[in-house]
C-alpha positions in Angstrom: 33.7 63.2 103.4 30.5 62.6 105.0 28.4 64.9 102.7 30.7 62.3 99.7 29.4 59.2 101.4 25.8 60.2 101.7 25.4 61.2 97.6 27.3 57.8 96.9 24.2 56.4 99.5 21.5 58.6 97.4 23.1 57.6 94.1 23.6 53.8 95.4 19.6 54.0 96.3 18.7 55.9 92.8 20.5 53.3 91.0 18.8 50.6 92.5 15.5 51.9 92.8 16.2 52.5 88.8 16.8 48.4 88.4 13.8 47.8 90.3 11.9 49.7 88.4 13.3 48.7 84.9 12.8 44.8 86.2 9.2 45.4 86.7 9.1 47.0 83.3 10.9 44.1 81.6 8.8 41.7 83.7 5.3 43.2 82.2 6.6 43.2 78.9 7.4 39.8 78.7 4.1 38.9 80.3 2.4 41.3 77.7 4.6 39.1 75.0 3.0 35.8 76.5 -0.4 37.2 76.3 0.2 38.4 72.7 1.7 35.6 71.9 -1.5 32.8 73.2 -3.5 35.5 71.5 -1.5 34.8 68.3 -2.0 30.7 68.6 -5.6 30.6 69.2 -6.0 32.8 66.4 -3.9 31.0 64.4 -6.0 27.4 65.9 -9.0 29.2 64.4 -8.2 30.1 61.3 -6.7 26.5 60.5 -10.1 25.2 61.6 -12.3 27.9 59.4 -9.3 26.2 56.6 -10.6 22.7 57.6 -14.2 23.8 57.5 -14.0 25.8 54.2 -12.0 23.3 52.2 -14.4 20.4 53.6 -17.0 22.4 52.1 -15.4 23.1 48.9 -14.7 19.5 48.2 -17.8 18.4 49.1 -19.1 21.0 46.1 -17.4 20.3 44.2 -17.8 16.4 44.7 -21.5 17.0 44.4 -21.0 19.0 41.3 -18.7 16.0 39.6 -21.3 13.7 40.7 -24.4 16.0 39.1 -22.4 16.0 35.7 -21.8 12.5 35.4 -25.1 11.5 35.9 -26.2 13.8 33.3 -23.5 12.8 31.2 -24.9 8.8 32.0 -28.2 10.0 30.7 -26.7 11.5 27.9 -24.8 8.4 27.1 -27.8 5.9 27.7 -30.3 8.3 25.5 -27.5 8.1 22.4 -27.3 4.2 23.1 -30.8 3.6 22.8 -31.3 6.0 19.7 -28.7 4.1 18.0 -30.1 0.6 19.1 -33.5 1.5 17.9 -31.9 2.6 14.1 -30.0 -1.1 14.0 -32.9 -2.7 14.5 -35.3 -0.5 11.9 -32.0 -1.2 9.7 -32.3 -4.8 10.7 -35.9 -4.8 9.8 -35.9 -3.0 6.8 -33.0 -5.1 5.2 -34.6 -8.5 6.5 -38.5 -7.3 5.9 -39.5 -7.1 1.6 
């Protein structure tokens, strides 16, 4: 009976020593979790800021780029207005000039 109670002690004291050792191993994985996890968010925080950045810079392209063409587009414009304002009036001239 004796030799019965001292294997339930050794088996109590395996079992336990088993828990302990399976709570330290659930407790660094969760801590390895929350490190992956903040890992995770700041990389996630950086990439929506290289978004920002890179869309920022896009618009401002292409911004610049509408800008560009319809100043050329003015010119365009202006240059046709005043070739067709010089015509009237050597139309004007001719018809009112013998």
């Amino acid at each position: 009976m004796s030799e019965l109670a001292s294997r339930e002690a050794a088996l109590d004291a395996q079992i336990e020593a088993a828990r302990a050792e399976a709570k330290r191993e659930v407790e660094a994985a969760e801590q390895e979790a929350a490190r992956i996890m903040r890992d995770a968010e700041a990389r996630v925080q950086a990439m929506q800021v290289q978004h920002e950045q890179d869309l920022a810079t896009e618009t401002q392209r292409i911004r610049e780029e509408a800008s560009a063409q319809a100043q050329s587009q003015a010119q365009a414009t202006r240059q046709k207005a005043s070739g067709r304002v010089q015509q009237a009036a050597e139309r004007i001239l001719r018809a009112v000039l013998p």
